[in-house]
Structures are given as C-alpha cells and as structure tokens.
N, C-alpha and C positions, 0 to 999 in steps of 0.2 A: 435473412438480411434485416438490420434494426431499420424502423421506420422514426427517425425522428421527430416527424412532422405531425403525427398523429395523436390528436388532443384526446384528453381523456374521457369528458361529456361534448355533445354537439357545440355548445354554449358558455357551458362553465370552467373556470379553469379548475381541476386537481387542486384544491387549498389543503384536504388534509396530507397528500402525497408531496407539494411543496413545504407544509410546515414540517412533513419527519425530515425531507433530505435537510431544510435547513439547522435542526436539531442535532440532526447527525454530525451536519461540521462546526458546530456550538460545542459539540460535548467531546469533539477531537480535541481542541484545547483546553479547554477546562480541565481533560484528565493529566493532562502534562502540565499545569498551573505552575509550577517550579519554572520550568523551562520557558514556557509561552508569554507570564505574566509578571513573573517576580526576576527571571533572569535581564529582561529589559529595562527594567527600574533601575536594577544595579548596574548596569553599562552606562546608562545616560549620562546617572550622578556621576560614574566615573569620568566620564568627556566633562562637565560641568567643574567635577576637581582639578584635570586638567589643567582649563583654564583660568579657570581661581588662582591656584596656585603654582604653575610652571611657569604662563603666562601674563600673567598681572590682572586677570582678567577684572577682578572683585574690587578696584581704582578706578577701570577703563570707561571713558564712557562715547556712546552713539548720539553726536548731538548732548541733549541733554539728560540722557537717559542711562545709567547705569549699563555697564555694557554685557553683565549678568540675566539680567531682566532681558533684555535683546534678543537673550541667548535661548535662553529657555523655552517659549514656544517655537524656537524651529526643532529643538531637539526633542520635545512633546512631536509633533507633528513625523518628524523623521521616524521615530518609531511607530506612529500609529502606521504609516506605509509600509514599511518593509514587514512588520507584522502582517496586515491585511495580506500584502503580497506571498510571505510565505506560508498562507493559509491555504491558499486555494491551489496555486504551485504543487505544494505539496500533499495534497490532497490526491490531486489526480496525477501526479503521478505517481504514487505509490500505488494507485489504482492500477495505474496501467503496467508496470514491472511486476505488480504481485498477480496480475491479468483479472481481477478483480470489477474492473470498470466497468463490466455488462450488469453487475448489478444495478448499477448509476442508469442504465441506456435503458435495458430491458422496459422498467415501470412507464408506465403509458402519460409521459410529461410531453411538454411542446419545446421545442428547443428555448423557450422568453424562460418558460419555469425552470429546467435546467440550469439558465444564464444565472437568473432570478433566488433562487436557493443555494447555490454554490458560492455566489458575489455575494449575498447579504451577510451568509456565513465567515466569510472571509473578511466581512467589515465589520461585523461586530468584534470581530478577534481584534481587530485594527485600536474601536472605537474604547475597548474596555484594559487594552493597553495602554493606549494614551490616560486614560483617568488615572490608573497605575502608578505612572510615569509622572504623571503630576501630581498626585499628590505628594509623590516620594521630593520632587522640587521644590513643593511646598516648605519643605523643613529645612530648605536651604537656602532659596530665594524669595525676597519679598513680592507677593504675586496681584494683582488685582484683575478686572476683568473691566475695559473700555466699552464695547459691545459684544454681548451674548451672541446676537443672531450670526456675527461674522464666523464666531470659534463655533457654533454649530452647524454651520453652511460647510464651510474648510473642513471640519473633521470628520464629517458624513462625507462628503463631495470625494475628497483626498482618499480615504480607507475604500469606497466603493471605485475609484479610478484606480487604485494600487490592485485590487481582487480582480477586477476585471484583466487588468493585463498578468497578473500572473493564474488567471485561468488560460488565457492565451496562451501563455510560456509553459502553462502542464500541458497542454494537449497540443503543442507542437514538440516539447520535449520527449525523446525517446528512450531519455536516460537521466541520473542526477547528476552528470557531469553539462549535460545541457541547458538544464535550469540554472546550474551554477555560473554559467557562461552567462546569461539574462541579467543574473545579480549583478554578478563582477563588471559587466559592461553595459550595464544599462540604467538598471536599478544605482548601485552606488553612487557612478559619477553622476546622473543626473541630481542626487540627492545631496552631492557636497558643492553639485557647483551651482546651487539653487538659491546661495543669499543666506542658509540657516548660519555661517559663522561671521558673517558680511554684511554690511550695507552696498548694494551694488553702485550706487553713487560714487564709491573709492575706485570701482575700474574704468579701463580706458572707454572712451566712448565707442566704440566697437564691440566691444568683450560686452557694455549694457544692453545691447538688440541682441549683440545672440542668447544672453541672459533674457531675456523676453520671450524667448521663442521654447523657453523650456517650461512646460504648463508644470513642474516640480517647485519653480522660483511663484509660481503665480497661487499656492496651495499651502505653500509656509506665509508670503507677503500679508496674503489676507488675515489667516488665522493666524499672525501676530499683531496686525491693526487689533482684531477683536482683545486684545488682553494689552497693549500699550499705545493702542491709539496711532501707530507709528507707519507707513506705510512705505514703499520704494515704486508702486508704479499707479495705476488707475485703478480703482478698486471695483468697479463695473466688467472692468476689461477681463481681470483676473475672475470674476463670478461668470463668463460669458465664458471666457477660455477651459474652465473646470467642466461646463457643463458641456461643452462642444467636443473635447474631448470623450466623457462619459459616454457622451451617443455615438463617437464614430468606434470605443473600443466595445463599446455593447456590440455592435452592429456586426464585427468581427467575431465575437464568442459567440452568438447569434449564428452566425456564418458556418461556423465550423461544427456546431452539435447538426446545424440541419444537414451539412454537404456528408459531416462522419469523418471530417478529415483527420487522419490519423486515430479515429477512432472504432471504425469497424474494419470488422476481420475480412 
C-alpha cells in the first residue's frame, strides 16, 4: 500500500524530487508546442475575426472603449485556463489508463509536493500560453497595459485555480470520456458565461448575482482592469474570491493524493 503522507527528510521538503516531477509536466508540452502553444493562438485570433468581421465587432464599442480591446483580454485569459486545465487533466489521466501513475505515488513526496509540482506544471502551460495568445493580438489589436500587478495576479491566480481543478477532474476521472464531461459541463459554460464577450451590466439584474458567484467572471474582470482600466464588479472582492477559491480547491487535491482516492490499487 502507497503511503502518501510520508515526507521524504524529517524536515525538509524533497525540492530536487519536486523540481524533476515539475519539469516533467514542463516538458509534456513543450514537446507538443504545435498543439499546446501555437494551436491556441490560432483559435483566439479566429473568435477575435469573428467578431471583427461577422459581427461588427472593430466599430462597436463598451462604454467608451473600443469593443475589440474589451475583447481581447478575456480571450487571453480564456485560454490561459483551459490550457492550465488541460495540463494536469491530462496528465493524470493518461497516467492512470496507461496504469502508469505509481510512478507519480511511489517517490517519497507528501501529498502539498504532489499538489505543488503537478499545479505549477499545469500553470506554467496556462501562463506561457497566454503570452502566445497575446502577443499573436498584439498584431491585431491595439494593446496597452493599465496595471501590471492586476494581469499578473489574474494570470498566475486563474492558470493555478484552472490546474488545480483539473487535477481534481484527472484523479476523479476514470476515463477520457469523463474529463470530457468536466470540460463540456463545467469548464466551458462557466468560461463563456463569465463576462469575456459582455459587460455584465447589459444583463437582467438577476442573471448579475448569479454572474458573481462564478469565481471564472471574477478572473477575466480583473485581469482586464489590468490592461483597460475597466472593471464590472469590486476589484478587492474578485482578488479575495481568486484566492479563497485556490485554498478550498488546494485543499481537495490535498485530500485525494493523502486519502488515494481513486488512486491506489
């Protein structure tokens, strides 16, 4: 039986055994770079043509702000999530269909280093798409940057809450039909009914509280203030929600490497 619980020195944590697992899902995507990094750039731009041009988007404007520019850091952000998310997703469970995963267990980690090397991995994939993804907008929309600290709050905060929950969705998944079930019904909608094509001020005043209660709306909000200055709810509130969140999905991947839930035989 794997012991999860059992640290590797009395005292210190395993850093070079946490730096290789995180290395390991660093260089899962890098090797698929087509797929992982330059296939997302081209989907964005294409929602961003869309709208341009189906829609009228490149006339339209939010307020007084170009409704292009609007547009653009939710669908930066949209991708650094579903990125980060499908890092770690799929990670383990490939692990766990190819039965693989006891390589992950076996090494003598505490179930934080596990959380910790698996979620970092899974946000850097997030973090180094999103730059991708921007700069590829850059060539098409005019971009400036309001405040730094917010776009780098929201893009770290966002990619490490997306890797966390889909480390949850791999080691509750039993199958790829299961994780896709996560996507399709959790992941998406929360992701398009978050404000990235909207100001949520245009819905009814009902539709805006339950828009509140989706920390996805609180994750683009922000990290579009940091690039147009522009916000839709408290910007405190939304840094307080990001992070509250983080600790209760930590707290659950936490949960499941120490209990083995669905992970040991």
């Amino acid at each position: 039986m794997i012991n999860l619980n059992t640290p590797t020195y009395a005292s210190d944590a395993n850093w070079i055994g946490l730096w290789t697992l995180y290395k390991r899902e660093v260089r899962r995507f890098l090797k698929v770079y087509t797929q992982t990094l330059l296939a997302p750039m081209i989907t964005t731009l294409l929602f961003l043509a869309v709208f341009a041009l189906a829609l009228g988007g490149a006339e339209r404007l939010v307020g007084d702000i170009p409704f292009m520019q609007f547009l653009a850091p939710g669908l930066v952000m949209m991708a650094i999530a579903q990125n980060a998310f499908a890092n770690t997703s799929s990670s383990l469970v490939v692990a766990k269909v190819q039965g693989n995963i006891v390589d992950t267990l076996m090494p003598p980690f505490t179930s934080h280093e596990l959380v910790l090397g698996i979620a970092m991995g899974g946000a850097t994939r997030g973090i180094v798409t999103g730059m991708f993804v921007g700069l590829g907008m850059m060539l098409v929309v005019d971009g400036s940057v309001h405040h730094l600290g917010y776009i780098i709050y929201h893009a770290f905060m966002a990619a490490l809450m997306l890797s966390l929950l889909g480390m949850i969705g791999g080691i509750w998944a039993d199958k790829f039909d299961h994780i896709a079930a996560v996507t399709n019904f959790i992941v998406t909608p929360l992701s398009f009914l978050s404000g990235t094509f909207y100001t949520i001020d245009r819905l009814p005043e009902t539709a805006q509280m339950i828009a509140k209660f989706n920390p996805f709306f609180y994750m683009i909000d922000g990290f579009r203030f940091g690039f147009i200055g522009y916000a839709d709810s408290n910007l405190w509130v939304g840094i307080l929600v990001m992070a509250g969140t983080n600790i209760c999905l930590w707290a659950v991947a936490t949960w499941m490497f120490t209990s083995g839930y669905k992970l040991k035989a």
